[in-house]
C-alpha positions in Angstrom: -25.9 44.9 -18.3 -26.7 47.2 -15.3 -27.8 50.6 -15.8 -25.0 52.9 -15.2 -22.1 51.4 -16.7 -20.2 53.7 -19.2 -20.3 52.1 -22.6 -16.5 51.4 -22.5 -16.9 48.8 -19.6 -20.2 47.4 -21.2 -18.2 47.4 -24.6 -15.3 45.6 -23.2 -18.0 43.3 -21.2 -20.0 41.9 -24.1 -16.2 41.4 -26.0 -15.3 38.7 -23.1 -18.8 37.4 -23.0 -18.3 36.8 -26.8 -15.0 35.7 -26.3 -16.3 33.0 -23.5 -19.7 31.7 -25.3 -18.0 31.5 -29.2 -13.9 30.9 -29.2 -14.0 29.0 -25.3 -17.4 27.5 -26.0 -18.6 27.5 -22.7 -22.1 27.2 -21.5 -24.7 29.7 -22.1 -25.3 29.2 -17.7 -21.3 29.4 -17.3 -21.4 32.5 -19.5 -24.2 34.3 -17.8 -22.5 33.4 -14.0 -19.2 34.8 -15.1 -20.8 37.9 -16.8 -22.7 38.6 -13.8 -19.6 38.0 -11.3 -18.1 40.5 -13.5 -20.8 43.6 -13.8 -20.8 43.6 -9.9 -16.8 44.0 -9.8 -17.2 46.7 -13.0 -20.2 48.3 -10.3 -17.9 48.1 -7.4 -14.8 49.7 -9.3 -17.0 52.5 -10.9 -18.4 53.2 -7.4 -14.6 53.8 -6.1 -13.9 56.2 -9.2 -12.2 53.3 -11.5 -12.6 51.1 -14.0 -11.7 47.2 -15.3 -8.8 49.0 -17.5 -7.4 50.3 -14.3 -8.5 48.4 -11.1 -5.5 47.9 -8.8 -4.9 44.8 -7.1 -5.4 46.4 -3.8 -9.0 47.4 -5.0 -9.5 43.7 -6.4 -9.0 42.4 -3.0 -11.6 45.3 -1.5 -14.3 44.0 -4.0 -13.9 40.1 -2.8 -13.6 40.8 1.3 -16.7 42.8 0.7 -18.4 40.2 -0.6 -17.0 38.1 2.1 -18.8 40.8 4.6 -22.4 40.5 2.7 -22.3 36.7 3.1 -22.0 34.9 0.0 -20.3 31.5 0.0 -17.1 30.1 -0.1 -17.7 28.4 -3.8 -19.4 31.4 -4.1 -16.8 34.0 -4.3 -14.4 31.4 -5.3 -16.1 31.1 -8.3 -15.6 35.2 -8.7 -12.2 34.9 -8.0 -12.2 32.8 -11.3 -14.1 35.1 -13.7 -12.0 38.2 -12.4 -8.6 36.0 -13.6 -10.1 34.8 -16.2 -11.2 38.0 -17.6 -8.0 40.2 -16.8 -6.1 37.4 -18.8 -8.3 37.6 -21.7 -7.9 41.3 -21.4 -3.8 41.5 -21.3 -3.8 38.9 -24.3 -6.3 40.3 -26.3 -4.2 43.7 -25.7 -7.2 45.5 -24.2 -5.1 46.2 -21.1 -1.1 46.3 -20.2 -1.2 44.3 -17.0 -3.1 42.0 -14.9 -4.0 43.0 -11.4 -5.5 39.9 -10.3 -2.1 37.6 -10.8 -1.8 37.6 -6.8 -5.3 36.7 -6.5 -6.0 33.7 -4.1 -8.9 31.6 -4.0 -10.5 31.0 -1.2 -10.5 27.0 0.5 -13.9 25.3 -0.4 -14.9 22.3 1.5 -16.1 19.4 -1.2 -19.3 18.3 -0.2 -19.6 14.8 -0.9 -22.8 14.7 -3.4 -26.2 13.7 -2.3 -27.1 10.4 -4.0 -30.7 8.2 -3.6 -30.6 4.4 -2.8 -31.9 2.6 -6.3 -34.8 1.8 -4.6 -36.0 5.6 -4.0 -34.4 6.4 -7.4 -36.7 3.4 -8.6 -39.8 4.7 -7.0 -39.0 8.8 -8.2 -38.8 7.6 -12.0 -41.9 5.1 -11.9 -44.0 8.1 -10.3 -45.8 10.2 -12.6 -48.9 8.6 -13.9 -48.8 6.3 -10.4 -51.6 5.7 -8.5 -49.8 8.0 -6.0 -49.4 10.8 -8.2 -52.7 10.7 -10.0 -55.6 9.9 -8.3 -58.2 10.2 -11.3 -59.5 7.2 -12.2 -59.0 5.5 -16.0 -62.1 7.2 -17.6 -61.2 10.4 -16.8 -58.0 11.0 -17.5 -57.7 14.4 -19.5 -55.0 13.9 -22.8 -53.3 17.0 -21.4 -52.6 15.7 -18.1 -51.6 12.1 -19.3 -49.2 13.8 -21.8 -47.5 15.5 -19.2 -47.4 12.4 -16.8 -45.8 10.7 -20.0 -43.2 13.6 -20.7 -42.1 13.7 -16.7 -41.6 9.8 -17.1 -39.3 9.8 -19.8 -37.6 13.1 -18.7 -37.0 10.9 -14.8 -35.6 8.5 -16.8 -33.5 9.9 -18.7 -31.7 11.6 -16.0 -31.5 9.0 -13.5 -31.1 6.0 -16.6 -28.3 8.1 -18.6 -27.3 10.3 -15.8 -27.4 13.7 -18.4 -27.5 16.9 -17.0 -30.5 19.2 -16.9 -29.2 21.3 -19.6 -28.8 18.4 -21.9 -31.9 17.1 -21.3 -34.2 20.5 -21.9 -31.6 20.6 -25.5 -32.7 17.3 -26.5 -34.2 17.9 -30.1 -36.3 14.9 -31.8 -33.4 14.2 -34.3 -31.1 13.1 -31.6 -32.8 10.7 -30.0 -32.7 6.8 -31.6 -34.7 4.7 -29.2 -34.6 1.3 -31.7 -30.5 1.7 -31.3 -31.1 2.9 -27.4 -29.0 6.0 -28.2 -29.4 9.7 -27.3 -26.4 12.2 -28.6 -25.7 15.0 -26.2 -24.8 18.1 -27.0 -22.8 18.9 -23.3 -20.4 21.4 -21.5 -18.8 22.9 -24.2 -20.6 21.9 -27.0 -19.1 18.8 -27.0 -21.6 15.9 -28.9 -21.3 12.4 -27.0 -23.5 9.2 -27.8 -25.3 8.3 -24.3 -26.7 4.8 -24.3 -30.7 4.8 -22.8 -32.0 1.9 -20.4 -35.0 -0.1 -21.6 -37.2 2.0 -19.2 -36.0 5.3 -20.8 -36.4 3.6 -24.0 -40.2 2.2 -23.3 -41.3 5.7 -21.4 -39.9 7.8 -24.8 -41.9 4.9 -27.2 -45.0 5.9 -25.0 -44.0 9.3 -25.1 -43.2 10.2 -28.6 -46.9 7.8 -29.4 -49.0 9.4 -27.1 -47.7 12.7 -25.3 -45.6 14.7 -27.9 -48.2 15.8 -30.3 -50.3 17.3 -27.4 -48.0 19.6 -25.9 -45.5 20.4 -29.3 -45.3 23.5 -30.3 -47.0 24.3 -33.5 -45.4 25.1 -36.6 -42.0 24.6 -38.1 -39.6 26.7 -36.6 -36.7 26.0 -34.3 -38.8 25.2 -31.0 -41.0 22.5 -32.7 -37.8 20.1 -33.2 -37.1 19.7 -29.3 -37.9 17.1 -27.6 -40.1 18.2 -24.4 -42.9 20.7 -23.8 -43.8 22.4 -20.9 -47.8 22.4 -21.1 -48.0 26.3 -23.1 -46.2 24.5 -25.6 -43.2 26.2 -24.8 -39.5 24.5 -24.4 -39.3 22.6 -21.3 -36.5 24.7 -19.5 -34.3 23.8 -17.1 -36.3 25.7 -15.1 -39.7 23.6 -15.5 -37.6 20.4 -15.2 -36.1 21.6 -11.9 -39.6 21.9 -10.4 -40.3 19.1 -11.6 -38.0 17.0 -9.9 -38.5 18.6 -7.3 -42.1 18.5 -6.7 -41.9 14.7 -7.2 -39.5 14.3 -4.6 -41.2 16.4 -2.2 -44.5 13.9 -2.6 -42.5 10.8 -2.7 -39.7 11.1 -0.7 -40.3 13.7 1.9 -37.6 15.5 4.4 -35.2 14.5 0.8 -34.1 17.5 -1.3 -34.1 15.7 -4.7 -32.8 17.9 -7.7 -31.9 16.8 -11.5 -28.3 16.6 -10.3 -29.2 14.1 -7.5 -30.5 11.7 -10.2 -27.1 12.5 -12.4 -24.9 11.8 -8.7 -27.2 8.2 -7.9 -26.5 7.3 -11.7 -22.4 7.5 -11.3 -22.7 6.4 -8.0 -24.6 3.1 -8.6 -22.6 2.2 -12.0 -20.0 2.3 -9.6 -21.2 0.4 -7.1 -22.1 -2.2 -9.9 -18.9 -2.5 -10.8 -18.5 0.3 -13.6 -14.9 0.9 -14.9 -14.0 4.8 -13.7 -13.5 6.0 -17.3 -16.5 4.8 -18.8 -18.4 6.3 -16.0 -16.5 9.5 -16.8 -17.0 9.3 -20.6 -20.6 8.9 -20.1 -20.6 11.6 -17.6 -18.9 13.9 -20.3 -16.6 15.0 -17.8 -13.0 16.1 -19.1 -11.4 15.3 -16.0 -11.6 11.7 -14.2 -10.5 13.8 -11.0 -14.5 15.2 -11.7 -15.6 11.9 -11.5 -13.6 10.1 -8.8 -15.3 12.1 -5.9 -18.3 9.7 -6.7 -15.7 6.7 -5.0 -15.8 8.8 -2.2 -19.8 8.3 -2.1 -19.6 4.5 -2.6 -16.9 4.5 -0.8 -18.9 5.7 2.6 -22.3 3.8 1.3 -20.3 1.1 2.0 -18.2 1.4 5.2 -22.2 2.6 6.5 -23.1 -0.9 5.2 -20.2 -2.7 7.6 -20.9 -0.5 10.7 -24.6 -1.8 10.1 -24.1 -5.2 9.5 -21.4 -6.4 10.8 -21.2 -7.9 14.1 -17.9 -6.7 15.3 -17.9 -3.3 13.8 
């Protein structure tokens, strides 16, 4: 919490962040983004003499047109808008306040950005990269165990996100004991804490084989505690974070596919995206996606939807 707060406000803080992470279940990322949203609003009211047990709607709308002044995003303060509502409701139901000043609240319009997505030729050549010729240019003798684990771990982790389309979250969770490579089956632990079985492609399933034979034991951590059950190591033995998969990714992409912003979440968009343009029923898409909504999952139509009026205006002779 930031320095300053009286303890009431970081009391009634950690309450709602309790409330959000163990009765809602939400992630630990969506947890931390609301709690932050909500210590700058708690900052901003305590600046203007006030509190979250007595901000006034008037002084709500203040706190999100200053934002709007310093620059921050549409989804941004959108976003904000949500944790404020979210919070005063808790509040008034959990009897911590009488009223809730943010009822009149509105949420600012946010354009939906169709989602990037890579043509399964580029999403081909991003997963098939590490340990490549153009990745690693040391020749067969002199390959160091270190360096050919790693190139093994960022294979199956590639795979896995573009092959089962998880999330970056899921993947950096992914403990040993979930994982059944002879059934080609990974169980997720996703949004929510919600457990779904994930099917894995024979290229996942060959780069974890090679993985768990030859990479693992040089970069697990050592002992028996909790961190030496997951699946992935960063190469201090640690937990490979979201964090180290986003660079990751991202380095990859920069070497193979330059002028492309390539993320985790641009392998997860190709993977909806091309069971779609296969063919892919909506639901199952969405039910491997673990989204709750299909409404979540339909906007990837809208991507194979354009791929393909793109492929008329090129192709066709009288478009």
């Amino acid at each position: 919490m930031p320095q300053g707060l009286p303890p009431t406000e970081t009391e009634l803080l950690h309450a709602f962040e309790d409330h959000l992470a163990l009765e809602r279940r939400l992630s630990r990322n969506t947890v931390a983004a609301y709690r932050g949203d909500l210590e700058q609003l708690a900052t901003f009211l305590m600046r203007n003499r006030t509190s979250l047990g007595d901000a006034p709607y008037p002084l709500l709308r203040r706190f999100l047109a200053q934002q709007h002044t310093l620059g921050y995003a549409r989804a941004t303060i959108a976003r904000r808008v949500g944790a404020i509502k979210t919070f005063f409701r808790w509040a008034v139901s959990a009897g911590r306040i009488q009223t809730d000043p943010s009822l009149l609240l509105g949420r600012p319009k946010v354009v939906n950005r169709l989602p990037s997505v890579l043509r399964p030729n580029e999403a081909e050549i991003l997963a098939e990269a590490p340990g490549s010729e153009e990745t690693n240019e040391v020749t067969e003798g002199d390959v160091d165990p270190l360096e050919h684990a790693v190139a093994l771990r960022d294979r199956a982790v590639l795979e896995l996100l573009y092959g089962s389309g998880l999330r970056v979250g899921e993947v950096a969770g992914l403990t040993v004991d979930r994982l059944d490579v002879p059934r080609g089956r990974v169980l997720v632990l996703g949004k929510g804490s919600k457990e779904r079985d994930v099917p894995i492609s024979e290229y996942a399933a060959d780069a974890l084989r090679d993985y768990l034979a030859e990479g693992r034991d040089q970069m697990a951590s050592e002992g028996s505690g909790e961190a030496s059950r997951h699946l992935f190591f960063n190469r201090r033995r640690k937990p490979f974070s979201e964090r180290d998969i986003r660079s990751m990714v991202e380095r990859y992409g920069a070497t193979l596919l330059p002028g492309r912003r390539v993320t985790p979440h641009t392998l997860r968009h190709s993977f909806a995206t091309h069971l779609l343009e296969g063919g892919a029923d909506i639901r199952a898409v969405q039910e491997l996606l673990g989204h709750a909504s299909v409404a979540t999952t339909q906007r990837y139509t809208h991507v194979s939807r354009r791929r393909l009026f793109d492929a008329y205006e090129r192709a066709h002779p009288r478009a």
